[in-house]
Structure formats: structure tokens, C-alpha cells
N, CA, C and O of each residue as an XYZ file, in Angstrom:
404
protein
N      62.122     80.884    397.833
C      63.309     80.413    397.142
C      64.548     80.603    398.002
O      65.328     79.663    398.151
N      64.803     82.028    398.693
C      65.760     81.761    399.401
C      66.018     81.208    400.504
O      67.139     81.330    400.997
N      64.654     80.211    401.349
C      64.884     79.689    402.549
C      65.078     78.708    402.038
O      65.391     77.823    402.834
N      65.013     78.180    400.210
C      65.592     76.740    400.118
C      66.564     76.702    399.990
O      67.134     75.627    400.172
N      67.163     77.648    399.675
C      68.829     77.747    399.265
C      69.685     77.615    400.917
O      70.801     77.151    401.151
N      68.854     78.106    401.699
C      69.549     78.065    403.235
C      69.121     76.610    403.780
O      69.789     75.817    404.443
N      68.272     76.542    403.469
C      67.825     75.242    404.262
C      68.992     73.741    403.338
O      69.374     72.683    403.839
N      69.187     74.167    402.225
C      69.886     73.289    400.983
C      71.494     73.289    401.584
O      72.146     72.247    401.647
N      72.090     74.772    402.064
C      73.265     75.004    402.101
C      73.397     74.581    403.931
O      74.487     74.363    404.459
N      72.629     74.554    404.367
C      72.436     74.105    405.972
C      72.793     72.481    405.363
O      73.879     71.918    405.500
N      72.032     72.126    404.926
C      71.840     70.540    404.764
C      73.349     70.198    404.177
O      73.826     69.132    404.568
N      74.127     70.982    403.296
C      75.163     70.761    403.115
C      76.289     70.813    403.740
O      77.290     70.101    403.668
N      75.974     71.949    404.518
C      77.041     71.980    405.799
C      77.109     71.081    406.932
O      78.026     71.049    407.752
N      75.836     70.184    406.917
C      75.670     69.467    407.753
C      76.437     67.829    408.075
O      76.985     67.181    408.967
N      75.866     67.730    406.160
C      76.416     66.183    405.679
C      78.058     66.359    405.342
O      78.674     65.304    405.188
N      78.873     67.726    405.206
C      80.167     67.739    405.490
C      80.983     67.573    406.676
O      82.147     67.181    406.595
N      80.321     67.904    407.962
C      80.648     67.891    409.395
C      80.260     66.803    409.492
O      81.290     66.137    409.600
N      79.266     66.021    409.535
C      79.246     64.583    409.873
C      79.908     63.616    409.266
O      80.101     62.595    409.926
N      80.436     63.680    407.838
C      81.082     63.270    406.964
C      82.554     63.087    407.243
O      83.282     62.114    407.048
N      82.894     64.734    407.946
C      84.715     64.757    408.218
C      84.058     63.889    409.670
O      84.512     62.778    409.945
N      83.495     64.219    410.112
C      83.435     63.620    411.855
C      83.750     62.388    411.803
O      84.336     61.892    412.766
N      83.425     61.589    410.632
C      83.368     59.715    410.744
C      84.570     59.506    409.990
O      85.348     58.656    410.424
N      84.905     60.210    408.794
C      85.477     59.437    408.252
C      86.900     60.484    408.218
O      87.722     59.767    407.648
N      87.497     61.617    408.493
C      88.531     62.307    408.042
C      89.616     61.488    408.901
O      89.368     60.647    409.766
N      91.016     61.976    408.414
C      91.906     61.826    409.554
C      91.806     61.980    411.178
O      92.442     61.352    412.025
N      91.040     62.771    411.325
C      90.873     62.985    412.665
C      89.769     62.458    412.989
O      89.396     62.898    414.076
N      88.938     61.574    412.462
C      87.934     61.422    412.622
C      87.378     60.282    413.770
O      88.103     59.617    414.511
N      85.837     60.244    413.704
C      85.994     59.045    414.712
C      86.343     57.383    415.015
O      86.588     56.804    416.073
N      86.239     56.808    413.387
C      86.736     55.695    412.617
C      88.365     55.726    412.965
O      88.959     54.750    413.423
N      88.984     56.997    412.675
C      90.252     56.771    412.907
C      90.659     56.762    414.222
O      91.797     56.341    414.426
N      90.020     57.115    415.139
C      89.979     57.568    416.673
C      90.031     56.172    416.960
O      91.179     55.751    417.096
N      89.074     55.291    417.096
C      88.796     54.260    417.555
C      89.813     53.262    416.590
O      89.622     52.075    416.856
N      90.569     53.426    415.818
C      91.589     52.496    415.228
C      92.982     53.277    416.114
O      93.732     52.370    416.477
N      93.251     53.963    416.330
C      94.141     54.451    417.039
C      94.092     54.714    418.542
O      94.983     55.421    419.012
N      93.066     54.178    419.417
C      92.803     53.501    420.308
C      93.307     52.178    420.544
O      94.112     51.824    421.406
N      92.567     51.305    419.422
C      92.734     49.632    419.606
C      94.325     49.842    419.307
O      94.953     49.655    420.349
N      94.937     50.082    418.509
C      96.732     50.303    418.114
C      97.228     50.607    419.763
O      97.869     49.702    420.299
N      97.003     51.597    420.398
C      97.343     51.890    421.167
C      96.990     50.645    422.603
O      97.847     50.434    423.461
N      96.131     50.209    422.612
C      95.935     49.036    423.554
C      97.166     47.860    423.581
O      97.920     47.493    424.482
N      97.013     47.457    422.206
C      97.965     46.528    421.661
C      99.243     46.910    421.618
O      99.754     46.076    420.869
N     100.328     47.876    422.057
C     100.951     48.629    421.747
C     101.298     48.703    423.764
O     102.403     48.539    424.282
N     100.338     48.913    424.303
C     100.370     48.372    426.035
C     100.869     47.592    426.380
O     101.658     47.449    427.314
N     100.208     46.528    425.175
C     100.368     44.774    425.632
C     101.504     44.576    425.828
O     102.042     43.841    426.656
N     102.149     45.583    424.658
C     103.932     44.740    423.765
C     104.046     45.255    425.274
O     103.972     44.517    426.257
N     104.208     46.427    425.299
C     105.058     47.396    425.844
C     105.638     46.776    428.003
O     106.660     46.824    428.687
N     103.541     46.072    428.254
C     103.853     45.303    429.389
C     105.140     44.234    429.569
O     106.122     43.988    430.269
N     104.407     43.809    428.447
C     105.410     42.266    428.808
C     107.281     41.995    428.212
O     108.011     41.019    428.379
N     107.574     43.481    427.417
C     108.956     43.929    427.160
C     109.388     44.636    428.518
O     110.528     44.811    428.947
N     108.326     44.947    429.005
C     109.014     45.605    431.086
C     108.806     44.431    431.681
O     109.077     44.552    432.876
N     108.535     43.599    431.476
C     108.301     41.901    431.969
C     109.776     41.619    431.899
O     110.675     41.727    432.733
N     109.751     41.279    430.821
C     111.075     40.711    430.201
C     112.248     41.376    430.845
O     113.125     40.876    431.550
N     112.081     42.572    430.464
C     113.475     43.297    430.836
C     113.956     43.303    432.540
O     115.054     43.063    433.041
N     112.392     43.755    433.296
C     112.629     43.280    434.649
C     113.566     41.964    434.991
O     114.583     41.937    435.685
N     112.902     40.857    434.281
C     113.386     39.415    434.589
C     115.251     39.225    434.438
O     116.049     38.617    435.152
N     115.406     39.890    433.419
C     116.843     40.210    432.951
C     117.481     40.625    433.900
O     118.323     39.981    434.526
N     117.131     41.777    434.104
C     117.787     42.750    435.364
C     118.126     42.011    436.300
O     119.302     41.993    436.663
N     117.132     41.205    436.923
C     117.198     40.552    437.944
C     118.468     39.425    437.523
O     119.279     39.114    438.395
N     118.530     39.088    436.711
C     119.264     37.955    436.919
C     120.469     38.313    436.336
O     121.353     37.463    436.226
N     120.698     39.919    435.784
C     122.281     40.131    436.054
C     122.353     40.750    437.367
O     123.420     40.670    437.975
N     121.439     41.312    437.850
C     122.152     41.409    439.535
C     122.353     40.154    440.415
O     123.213     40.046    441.289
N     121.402     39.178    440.048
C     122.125     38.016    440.454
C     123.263     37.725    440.366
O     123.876     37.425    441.391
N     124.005     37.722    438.900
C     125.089     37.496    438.480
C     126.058     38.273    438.852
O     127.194     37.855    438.629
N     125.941     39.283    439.356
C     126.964     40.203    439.672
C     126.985     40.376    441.353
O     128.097     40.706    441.768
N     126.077     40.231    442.264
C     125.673     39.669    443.466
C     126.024     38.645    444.058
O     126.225     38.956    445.232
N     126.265     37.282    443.845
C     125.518     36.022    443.686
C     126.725     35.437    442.945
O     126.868     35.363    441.724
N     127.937     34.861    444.325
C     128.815     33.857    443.707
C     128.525     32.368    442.624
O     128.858     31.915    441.529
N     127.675     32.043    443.820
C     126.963     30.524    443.635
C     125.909     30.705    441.807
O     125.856     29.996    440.802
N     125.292     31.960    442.193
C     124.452     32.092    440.724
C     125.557     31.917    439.109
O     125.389     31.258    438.083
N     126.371     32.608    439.441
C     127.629     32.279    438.734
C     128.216     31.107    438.065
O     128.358     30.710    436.908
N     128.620     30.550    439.755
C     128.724     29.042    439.534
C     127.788     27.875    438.807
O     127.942     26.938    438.024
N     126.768     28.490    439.524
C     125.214     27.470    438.957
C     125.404     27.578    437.383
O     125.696     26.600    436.695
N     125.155     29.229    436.728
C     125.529     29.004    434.973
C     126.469     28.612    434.830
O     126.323     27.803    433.914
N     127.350     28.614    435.092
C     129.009     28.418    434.389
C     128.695     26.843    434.549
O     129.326     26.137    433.762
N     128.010     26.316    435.249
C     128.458     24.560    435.323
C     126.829     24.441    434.275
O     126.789     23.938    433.152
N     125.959     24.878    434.815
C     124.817     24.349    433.080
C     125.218     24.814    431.989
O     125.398     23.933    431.149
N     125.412     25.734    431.685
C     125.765     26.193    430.381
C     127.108     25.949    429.639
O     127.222     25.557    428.478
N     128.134     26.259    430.536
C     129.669     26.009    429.911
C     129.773     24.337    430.211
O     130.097     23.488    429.380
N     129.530     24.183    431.159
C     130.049     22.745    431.554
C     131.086     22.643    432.164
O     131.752     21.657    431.849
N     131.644     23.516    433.203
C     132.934     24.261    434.162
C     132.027     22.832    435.122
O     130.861     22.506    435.347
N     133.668     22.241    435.509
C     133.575     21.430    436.741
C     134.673     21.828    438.152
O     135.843     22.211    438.174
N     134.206     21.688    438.669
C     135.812     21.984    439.749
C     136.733     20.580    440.145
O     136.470     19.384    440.019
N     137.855     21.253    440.646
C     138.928     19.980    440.669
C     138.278     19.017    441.266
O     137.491     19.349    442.153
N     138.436     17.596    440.939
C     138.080     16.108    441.561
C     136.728     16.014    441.255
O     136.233     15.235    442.071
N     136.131     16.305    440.706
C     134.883     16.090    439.865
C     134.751     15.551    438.400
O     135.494     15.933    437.495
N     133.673     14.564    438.223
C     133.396     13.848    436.815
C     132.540     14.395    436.585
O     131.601     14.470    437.377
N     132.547     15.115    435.146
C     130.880     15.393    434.598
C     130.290     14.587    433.891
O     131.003     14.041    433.048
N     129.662     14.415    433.905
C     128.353     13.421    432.632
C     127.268     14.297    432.359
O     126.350     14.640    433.104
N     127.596     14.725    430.749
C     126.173     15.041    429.988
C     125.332     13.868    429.443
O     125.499     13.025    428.562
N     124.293     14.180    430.388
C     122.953     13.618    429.548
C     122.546     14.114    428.343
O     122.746     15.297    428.067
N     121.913     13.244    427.467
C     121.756     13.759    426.160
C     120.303     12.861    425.994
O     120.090     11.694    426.324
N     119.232     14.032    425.242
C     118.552     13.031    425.258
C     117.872     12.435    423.866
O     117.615     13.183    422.923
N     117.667     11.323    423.844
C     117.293     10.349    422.758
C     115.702     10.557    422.305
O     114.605     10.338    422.818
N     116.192     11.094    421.076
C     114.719     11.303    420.439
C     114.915     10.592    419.143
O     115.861     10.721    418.366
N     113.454      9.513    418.995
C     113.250      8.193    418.407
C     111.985      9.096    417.531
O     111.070      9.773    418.002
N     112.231      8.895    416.521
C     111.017      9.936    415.444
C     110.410      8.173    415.182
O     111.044      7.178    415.533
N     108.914      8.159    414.419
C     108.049      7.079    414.249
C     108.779      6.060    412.965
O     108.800      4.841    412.791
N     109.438      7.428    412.070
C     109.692      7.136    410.995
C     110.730      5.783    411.062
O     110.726      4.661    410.556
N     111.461      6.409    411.817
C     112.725      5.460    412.402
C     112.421      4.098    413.137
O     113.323      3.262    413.204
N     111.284      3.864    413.647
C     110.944      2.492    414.292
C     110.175      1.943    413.528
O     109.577      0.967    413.979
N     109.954      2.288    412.345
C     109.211      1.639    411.774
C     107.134      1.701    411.821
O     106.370      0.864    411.340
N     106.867      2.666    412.381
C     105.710      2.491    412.761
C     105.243      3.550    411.397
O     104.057      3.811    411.195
């Protein structure tokens, strides 16, 4: 009788440790979800040092880099210098609805 009670309370101690092992907070279910989080979480993290690199670069351009200056100020503002004509292109978008088709 009492090696069933040990062998019973073994067996119980057993299916509790394997039990917290898979499924607790710390467990291995949560391990491997806080892995994949963490991969994805790389990804952002690469391509926001992507981004931000690219930035950088192109305010040291801007602050470097007369002509880079010049180049935005005439696409974006539309800054011309003296004795110059500008012409914006604009472009023509024809939806199906509108021609009839």
C-alpha cells in the first residue's frame, strides 16, 4: 500500500512538472510564442534602422549639399531662379467611368 501511494504521488509530481513545463507562464508554449514575437519584432526593428539610416543620409545631404537643396526646393516648392519659366506637368487621369466604357 505504501509503494502505491509513492508510486501515485511520484506520478503526480510528475504530470505537474510536465504540465507547468508546456503550458505555465514560463513555459515552453510560451517560450516559443515569445521567440516568434521576438523575430517579428527584428523585422520592424531592421527596416525602422533602414528607414532612419536613409533619412540621415539625406539630411546630411541637405545640410552638406548646396545643389541637394536646390534640387528639393525646385521639386517640391517650385523655387525657380531669375530668367527662368516653370511649367508644371500635371497628369491626366481618365477613370473608364468617364469615357464611357
Amino acid at each position: 500500500m505504501k509503494l502505491n501511494s509513492i508510486i501515485f504521488l511520484l506520478s503526480l509530481f510528475l504530470f505537474i512538472l510536465v504540465y507547468s513545463y508546456f503550458f505555465s507562464e514560463t513555459g515552453y508554449i510560451q517560450l516559443t510564442k515569445l521567440k516568434k514575437e521576438e523575430a517579428e519584432l527584428q523585422i520592424i526593428i531592421s527596416s525602422l534602422e533602414n528607414a532612419n539610416r536613409k533619412i540621415q543620409n539625406k539630411i546630411t545631404s541637405l545640410i552638406e549639399d548646396f545643389e541637394a537643396v536646390e534640387h528639393e526646393a525646385r521639386q517640391k516648392l517650385g523655387f525657380i531662379q531669375e530668367n527662368e519659366v516653370f511649367f508644371k506637368e500635371e497628369v491626366l487621369e481618365i477613370r473608364k467611368s468617364e469615357i464611357g466604357d
